[in-house]
C-alpha positions in Angstrom: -4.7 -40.7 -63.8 -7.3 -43.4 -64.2 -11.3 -43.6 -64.6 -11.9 -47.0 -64.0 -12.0 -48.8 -59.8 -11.0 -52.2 -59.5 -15.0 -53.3 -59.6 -15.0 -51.7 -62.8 -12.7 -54.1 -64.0 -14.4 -57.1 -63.3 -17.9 -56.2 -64.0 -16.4 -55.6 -67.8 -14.2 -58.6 -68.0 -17.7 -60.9 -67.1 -19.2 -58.5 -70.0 -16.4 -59.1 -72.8 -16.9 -62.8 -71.8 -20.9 -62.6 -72.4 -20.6 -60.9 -75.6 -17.7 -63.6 -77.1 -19.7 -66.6 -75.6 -23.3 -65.8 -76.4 -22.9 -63.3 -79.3 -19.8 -64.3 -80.9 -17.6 -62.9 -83.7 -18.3 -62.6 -87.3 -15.2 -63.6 -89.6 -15.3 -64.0 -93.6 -12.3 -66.8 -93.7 -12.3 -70.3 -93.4 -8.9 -70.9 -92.4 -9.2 -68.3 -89.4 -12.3 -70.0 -88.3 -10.9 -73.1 -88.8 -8.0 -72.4 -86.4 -10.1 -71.3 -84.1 -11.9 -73.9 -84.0 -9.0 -76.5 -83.9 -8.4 -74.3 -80.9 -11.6 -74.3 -79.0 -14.3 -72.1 -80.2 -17.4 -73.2 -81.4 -18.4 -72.4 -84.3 -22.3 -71.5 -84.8 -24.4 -73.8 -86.4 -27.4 -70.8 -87.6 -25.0 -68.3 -88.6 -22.6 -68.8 -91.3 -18.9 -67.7 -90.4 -19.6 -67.3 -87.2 -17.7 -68.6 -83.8 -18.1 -68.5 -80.0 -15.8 -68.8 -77.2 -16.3 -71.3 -74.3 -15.4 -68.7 -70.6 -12.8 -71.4 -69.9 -10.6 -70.7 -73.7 -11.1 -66.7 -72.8 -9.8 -67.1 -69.5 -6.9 -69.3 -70.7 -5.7 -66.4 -73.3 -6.0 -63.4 -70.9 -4.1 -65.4 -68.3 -1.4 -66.1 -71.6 -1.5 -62.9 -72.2 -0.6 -61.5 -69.0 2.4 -64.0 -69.2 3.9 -62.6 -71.8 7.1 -60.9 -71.5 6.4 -57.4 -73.5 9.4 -55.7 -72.3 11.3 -56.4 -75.8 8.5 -56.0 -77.7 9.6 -52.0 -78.7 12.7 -53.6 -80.3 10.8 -56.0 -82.6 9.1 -53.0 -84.4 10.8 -51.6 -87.5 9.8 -49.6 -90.3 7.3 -46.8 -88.9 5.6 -49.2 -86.4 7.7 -48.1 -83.7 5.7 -44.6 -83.8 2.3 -44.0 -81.6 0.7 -42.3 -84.6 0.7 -45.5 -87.1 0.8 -48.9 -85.2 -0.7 -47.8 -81.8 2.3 -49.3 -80.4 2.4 -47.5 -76.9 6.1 -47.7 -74.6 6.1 -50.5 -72.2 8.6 -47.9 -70.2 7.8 -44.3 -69.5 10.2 -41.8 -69.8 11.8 -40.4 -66.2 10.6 -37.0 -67.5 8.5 -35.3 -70.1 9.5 -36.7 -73.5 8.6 -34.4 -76.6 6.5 -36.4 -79.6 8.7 -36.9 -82.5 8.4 -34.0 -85.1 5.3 -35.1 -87.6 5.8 -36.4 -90.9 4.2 -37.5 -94.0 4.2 -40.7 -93.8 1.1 -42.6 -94.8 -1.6 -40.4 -93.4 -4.0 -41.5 -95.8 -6.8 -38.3 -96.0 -9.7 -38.6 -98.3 -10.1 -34.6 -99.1 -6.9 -31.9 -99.7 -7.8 -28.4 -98.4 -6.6 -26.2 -100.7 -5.5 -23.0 -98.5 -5.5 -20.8 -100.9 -8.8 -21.2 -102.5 -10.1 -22.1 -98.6 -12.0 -25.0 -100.0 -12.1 -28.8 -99.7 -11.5 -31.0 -102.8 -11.1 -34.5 -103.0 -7.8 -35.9 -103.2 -6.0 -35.6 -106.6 -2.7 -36.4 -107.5 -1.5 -32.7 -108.5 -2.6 -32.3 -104.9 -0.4 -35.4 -103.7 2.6 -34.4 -105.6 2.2 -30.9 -103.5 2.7 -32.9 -100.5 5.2 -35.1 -101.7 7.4 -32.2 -102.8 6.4 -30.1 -98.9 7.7 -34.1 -97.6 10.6 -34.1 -99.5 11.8 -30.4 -98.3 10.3 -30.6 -94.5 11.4 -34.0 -93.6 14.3 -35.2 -96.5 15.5 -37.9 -93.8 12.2 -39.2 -93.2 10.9 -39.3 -96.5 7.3 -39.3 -98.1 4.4 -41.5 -97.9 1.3 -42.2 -99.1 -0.6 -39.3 -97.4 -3.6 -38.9 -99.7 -5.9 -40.7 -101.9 -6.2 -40.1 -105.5 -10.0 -40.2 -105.9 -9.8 -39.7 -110.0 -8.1 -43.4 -110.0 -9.7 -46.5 -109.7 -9.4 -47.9 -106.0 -8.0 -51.6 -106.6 -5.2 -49.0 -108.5 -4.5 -46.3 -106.5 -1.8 -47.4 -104.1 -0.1 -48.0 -107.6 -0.3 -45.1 -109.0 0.5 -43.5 -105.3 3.5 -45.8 -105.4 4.4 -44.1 -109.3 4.0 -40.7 -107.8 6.5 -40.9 -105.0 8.6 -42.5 -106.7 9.0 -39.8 -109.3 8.8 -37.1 -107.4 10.3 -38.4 -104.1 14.2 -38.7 -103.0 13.1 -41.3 -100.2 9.9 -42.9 -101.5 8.5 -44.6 -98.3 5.6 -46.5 -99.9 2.1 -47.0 -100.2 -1.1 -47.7 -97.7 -2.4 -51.4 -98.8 -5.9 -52.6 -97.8 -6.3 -55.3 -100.0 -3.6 -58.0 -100.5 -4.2 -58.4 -103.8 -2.6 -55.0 -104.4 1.0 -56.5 -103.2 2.7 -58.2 -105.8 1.9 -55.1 -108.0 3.4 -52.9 -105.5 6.5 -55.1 -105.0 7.3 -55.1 -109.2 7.3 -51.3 -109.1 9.3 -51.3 -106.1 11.8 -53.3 -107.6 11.5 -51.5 -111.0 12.3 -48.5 -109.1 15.7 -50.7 -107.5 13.9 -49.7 -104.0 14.9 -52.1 -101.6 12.3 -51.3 -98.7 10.1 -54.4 -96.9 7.5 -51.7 -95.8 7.4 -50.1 -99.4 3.8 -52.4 -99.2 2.6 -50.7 -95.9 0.0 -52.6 -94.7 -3.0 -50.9 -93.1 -4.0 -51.4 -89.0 -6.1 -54.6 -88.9 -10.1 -52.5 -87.9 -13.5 -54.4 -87.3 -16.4 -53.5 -88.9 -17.8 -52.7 -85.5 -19.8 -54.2 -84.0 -17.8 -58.0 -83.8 -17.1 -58.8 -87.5 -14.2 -58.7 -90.1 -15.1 -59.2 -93.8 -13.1 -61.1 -96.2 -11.0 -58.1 -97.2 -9.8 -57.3 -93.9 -9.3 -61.0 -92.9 -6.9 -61.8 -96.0 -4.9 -58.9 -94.9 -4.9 -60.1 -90.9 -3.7 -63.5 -92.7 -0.9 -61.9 -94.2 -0.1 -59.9 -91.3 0.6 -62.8 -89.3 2.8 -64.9 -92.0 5.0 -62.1 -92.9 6.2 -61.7 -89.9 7.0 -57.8 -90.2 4.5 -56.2 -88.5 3.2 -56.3 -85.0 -0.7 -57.3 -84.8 -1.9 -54.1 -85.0 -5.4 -53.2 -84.5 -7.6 -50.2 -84.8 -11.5 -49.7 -84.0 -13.5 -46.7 -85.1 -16.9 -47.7 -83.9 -19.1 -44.3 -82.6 -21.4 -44.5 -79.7 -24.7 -44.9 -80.0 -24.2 -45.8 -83.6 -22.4 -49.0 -83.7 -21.5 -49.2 -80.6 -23.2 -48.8 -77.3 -23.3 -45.4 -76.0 -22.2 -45.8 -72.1 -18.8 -46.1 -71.5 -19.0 -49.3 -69.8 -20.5 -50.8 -73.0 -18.3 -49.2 -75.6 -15.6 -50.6 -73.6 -16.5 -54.3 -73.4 -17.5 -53.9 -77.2 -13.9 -52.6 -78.2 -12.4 -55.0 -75.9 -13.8 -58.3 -77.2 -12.8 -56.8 -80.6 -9.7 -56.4 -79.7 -9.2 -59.6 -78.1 -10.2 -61.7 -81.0 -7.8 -60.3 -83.2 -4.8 -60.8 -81.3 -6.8 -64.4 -80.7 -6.6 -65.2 -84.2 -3.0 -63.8 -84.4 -2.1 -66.3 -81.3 -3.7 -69.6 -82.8 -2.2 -69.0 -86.1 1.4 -68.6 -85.2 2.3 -65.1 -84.3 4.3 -64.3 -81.8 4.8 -60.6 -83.0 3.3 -57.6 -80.7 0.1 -56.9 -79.8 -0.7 -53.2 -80.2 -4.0 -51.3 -81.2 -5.5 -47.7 -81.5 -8.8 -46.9 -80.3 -10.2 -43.9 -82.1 -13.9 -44.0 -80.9 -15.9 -41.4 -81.5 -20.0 -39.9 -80.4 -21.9 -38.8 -82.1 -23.9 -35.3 -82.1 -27.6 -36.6 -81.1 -28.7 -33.0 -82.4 -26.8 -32.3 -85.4 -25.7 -36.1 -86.3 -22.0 -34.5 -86.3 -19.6 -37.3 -85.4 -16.2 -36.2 -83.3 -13.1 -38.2 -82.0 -12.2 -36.2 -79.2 -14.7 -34.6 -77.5 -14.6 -35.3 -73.9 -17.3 -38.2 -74.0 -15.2 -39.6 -76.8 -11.8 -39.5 -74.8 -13.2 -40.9 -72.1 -14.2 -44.0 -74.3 -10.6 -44.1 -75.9 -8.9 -44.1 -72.7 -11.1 -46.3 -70.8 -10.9 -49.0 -72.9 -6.5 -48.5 -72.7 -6.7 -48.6 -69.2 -9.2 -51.7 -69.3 -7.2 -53.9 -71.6 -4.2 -52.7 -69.7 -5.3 -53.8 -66.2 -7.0 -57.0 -67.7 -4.3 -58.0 -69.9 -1.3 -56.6 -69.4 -1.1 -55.0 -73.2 -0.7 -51.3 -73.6 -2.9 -49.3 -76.1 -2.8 -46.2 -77.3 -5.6 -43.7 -77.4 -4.0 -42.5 -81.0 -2.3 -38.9 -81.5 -4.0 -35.8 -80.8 -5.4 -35.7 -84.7 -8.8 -35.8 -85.8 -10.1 -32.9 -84.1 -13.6 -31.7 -85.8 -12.4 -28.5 -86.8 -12.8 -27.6 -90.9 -10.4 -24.9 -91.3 -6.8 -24.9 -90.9 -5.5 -22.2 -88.1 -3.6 -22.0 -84.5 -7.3 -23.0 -83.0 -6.7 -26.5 -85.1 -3.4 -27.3 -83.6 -4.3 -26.1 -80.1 -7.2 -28.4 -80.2 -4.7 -31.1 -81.0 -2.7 -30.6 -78.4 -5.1 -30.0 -75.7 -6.1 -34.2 -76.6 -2.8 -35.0 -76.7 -1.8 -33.6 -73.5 -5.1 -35.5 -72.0 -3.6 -38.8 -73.5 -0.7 -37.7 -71.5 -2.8 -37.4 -68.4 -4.5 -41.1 -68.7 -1.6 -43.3 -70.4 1.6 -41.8 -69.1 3.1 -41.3 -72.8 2.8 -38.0 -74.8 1.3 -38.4 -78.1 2.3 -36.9 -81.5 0.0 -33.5 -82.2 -0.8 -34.4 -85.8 0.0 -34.1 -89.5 -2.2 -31.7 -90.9 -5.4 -33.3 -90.8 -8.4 -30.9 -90.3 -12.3 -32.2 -90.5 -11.9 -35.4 -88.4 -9.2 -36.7 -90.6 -11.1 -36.4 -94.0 -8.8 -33.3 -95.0 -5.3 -32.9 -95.0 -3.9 -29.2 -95.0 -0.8 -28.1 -96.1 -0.6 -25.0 -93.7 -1.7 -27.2 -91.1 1.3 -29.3 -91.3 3.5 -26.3 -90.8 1.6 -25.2 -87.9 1.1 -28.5 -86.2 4.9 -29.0 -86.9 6.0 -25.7 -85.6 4.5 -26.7 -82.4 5.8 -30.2 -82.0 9.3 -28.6 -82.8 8.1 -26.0 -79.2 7.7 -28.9 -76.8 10.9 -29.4 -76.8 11.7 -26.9 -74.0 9.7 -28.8 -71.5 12.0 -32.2 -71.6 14.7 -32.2 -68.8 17.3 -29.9 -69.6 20.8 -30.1 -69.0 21.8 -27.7 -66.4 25.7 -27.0 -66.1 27.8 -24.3 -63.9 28.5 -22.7 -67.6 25.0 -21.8 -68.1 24.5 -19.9 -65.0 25.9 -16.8 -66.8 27.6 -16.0 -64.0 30.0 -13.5 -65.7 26.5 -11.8 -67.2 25.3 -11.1 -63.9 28.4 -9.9 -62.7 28.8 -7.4 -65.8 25.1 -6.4 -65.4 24.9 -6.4 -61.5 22.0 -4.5 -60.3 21.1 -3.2 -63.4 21.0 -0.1 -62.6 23.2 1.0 -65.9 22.7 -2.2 -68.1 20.9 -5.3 -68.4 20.4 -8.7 -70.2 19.0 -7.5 -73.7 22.2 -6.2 -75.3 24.9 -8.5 -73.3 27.1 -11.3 -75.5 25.1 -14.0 -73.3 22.3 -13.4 -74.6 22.9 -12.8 -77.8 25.3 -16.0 -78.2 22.5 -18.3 -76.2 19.2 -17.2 -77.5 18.6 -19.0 -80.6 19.0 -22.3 -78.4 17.5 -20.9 -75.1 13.7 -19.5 -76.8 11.7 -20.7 -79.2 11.5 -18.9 -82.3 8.8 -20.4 -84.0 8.2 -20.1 -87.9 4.8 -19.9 -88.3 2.9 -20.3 -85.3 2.1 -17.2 -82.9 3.4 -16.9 -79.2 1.6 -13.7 -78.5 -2.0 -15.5 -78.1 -5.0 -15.1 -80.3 -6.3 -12.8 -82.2 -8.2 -12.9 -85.4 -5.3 -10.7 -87.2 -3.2 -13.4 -85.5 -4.5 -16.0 -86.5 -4.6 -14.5 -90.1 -0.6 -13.5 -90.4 0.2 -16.5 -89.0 -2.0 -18.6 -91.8 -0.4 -16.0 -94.5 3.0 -17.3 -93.0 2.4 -20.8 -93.1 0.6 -20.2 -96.7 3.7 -18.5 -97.8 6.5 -21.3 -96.6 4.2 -24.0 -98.3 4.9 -22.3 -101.9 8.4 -21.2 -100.9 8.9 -24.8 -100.5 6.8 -26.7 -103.1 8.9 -24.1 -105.6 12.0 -25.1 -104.7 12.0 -28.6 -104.8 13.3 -30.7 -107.3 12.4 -33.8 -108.1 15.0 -36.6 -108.3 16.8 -37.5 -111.5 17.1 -40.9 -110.8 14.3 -43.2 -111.4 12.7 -41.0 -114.7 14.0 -44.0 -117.3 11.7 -46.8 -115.3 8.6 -45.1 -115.2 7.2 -46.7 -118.5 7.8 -50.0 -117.1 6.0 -48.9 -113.7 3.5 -47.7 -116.4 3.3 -51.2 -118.0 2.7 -52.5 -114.6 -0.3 -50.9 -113.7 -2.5 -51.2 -116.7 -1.8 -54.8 -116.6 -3.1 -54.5 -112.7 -6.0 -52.2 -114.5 -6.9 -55.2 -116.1 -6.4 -57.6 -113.7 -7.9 -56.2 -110.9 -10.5 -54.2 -111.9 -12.5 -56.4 -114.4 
């Protein structure tokens, strides 16, 4: 499906190249703006850190751009970049039939609130409330391991991925690192790493390279696009949050050149300065509620927006986008109403990219919250969608012998028969948690109770690992010495 006619595309293009030449982009870092300059842009004599591009140097990288062979460029992502949900890397090659999202996992789904499902209330993010999710991580998903799915909000912030990095270590079999915004945080994370004899390049997971909307990156955010492009392990990954009407124009058209030049001048920057890694990106634009000031990332107005602009920079440039997973609903409380919502975005994603998205990962409130119970129940429908990929169809799975033993049915049928019995746990879905009998409010509570119940069955059983216990006083030594180095 697509929203935008061939017109469309032309009348934005001319727009993109009005805002870049006459407006410009705002960037914190000498060195980026002097490679930019070195290759063509202007840089603008009234406003410090600030650089235009000439139509002609635009042109030049769009036609570059559309050059470029992106048919290996899948290959070239390791580490958790590979997946829709983290890098907004999106398949250059659909799949000949449905494909079912990859089950969801704790990775580095940084939230800023836990919501405690017991209590029913929000809190901000602790770490007895990480360790919860580590140990859920560790029992759910053993083979993919934990991340850093939480912030600690009692620790200092030029600290916490540290202490994030202590946690999982201690309490994870397959510590998968922490979520790093600022660069100065890396050589920290590295010496606990290797205190911990983790040998794991992405242990430092650096976060998605977004603008401060509209057209500017600060110094923060500029180191870590630096770094990005010398290290050589991740693709240039971009993400842009901007809500309409906010700061960002409010018609589509707008929103979409705005996102677009954003875009654009990343992977610029990323071109001029050596990269020749992938170009991926996540737009997760959102409106805004003119009456009630409530912000949401997937109301229609808002899709629309996110998949306008993928289409755009796909037609214009040849790169593929993606619109993000079906997370970040509005909904506060966890419940089958949460993950439907999820999925209903996710299947529109579907619609207007070609590529089914992951559901989500527990995240309730926009993203703020994270939700044990809503893992389970976002999970237990992932695991469903199974049953709608091709399926393998053989002479043996007729049943012919069934029918022949039940005939007409006139004395027997299919409910006691050894088929059935001997197929059924493969042929239905049996979920755990989630209902298939439709809604109800009694529904909807059991199947919370359920989900409630499987969190604490789980959190109770798991042990932590032996292994790693005698190096967490030298982990110890290492943060207070980043304590005083990094936050004065």
């Amino acid at each position: 499906m697509e929203l935008l006619k061939d017109g469309d595309i032309e009348i934005i293009s001319d727009g993109v190249g009005d805002i870049l030449e006459k407006i410009g982009f705002f960037c914190e870092n000498k060195e980026i703006i002097k490679a930019l300059e070195s290759a063509g842009a202007l840089a603008d004599a009234q406003k410090e850190w600030t650089v235009k591009l000439p139509r002609a140097m635009i042109k030049r990288f769009v036609e570059t751009l559309r050059q470029e062979d992106k048919s290996g460029w899948g290959s070239k992502l390791k580490g958790g970049n590979e997946d829709v949900i983290y890098s907004g890397y999106h398949p250059y090659t659909p799949s000949s039939g449905f494909k079912a999202p990859p089950l969801p996992y704790l990775f580095h789904n940084l939230s800023s609130f836990y919501y405690d499902d017991e209590r029913g209330e929000r809190r901000p993010g602790n770490s007895a409330d990480f360790i919860t999710l580590i140990r859920l991580a560790d029992m759910v998903h053993p083979e993919q391991g934990a991340g850093h799915a939480l912030n600690l909000r009692e620790v200092p912030p030029p600290v916490e991925p540290l202490e994030a990095a202590k946690l999982l270590i201690q309490y994870s079999h397959y510590p998968r690192g922490v979520y790093i915004h600022d660069v100065r945080q890396i050589d920290y994370v590295r010496e606990i790493q290797s205190a911990a004899g983790i040998d794991d390049p992405y242990f430092p997971w650096l976060a998605n390279i977004c603008c401060n909307s509209p057209l500017k990156i600060d110094r923060v955010v500029a180191e870590r696009l630096i770094y990005m492009i010398r290290s050589g392990l991740y693709p240039i990954k971009v993400a842009a949050m901007p809500v309409a009407g906010v700061n960002m124009p409010v018609t589509v058209g707008g929103a979409v050149a705005l996102m677009a030049a954003e875009f654009l001048m990343v992977w610029l920057i990323a071109r001029v300065m050596g990269s020749a890694m992938p170009l991926v990106g996540m737009p997760i634009t959102a409106t805004m509620d003119m009456t009630s000031g409530a912000v949401n990332f997937t109301a229609f107005d808002a899709a629309a927006r996110r998949f306008a602009v993928c289409e755009f920079i796909r037609k214009w440039t040849g790169v593929q986008l993606s619109p993000g997973p079906g997370e970040w609903t509005p909904t506060k409380t966890p419940g089958l109403y949460c993950t439907l919502e999820k999925a209903y975005f996710a299947m529109m994603a579907a619609a207007f990219t070609g590529h089914h998205p992951e559901i989500g990962v527990g995240h309730i409130d926009a993203g703020l919250s994270i939700s044990p119970a809503q893992y389970l129940l976002d999970y237990d429908f992932t695991k469903g969608l199974r049953f709608l990929e091709p399926m393998d169809i053989s002479r043996a799975s007729l049943g012919l012998e069934a029918l022949q033993d039940v005939g007409f049915g006139f004395k027997d049928n299919f409910l006691a028969h050894e088929h059935t019995i001997s197929h059924m746990r493969s042929a239905l879905w049996f979920p755990l948690c989630f209902s298939r009998n439709g809604y109800s409010p009694e529904i909807e509570k059991t199947a919370l109770q359920e989900a409630r119940k499987r969190v604490q069955d789980l959190v109770a059983r798991h042990q932590a690992p032996e292994k790693g216990k005698d190096r967490l006083d030298q982990i110890d030594r290492i943060i207070q010495r980043a304590k005083t180095e990094l936050c004065n």
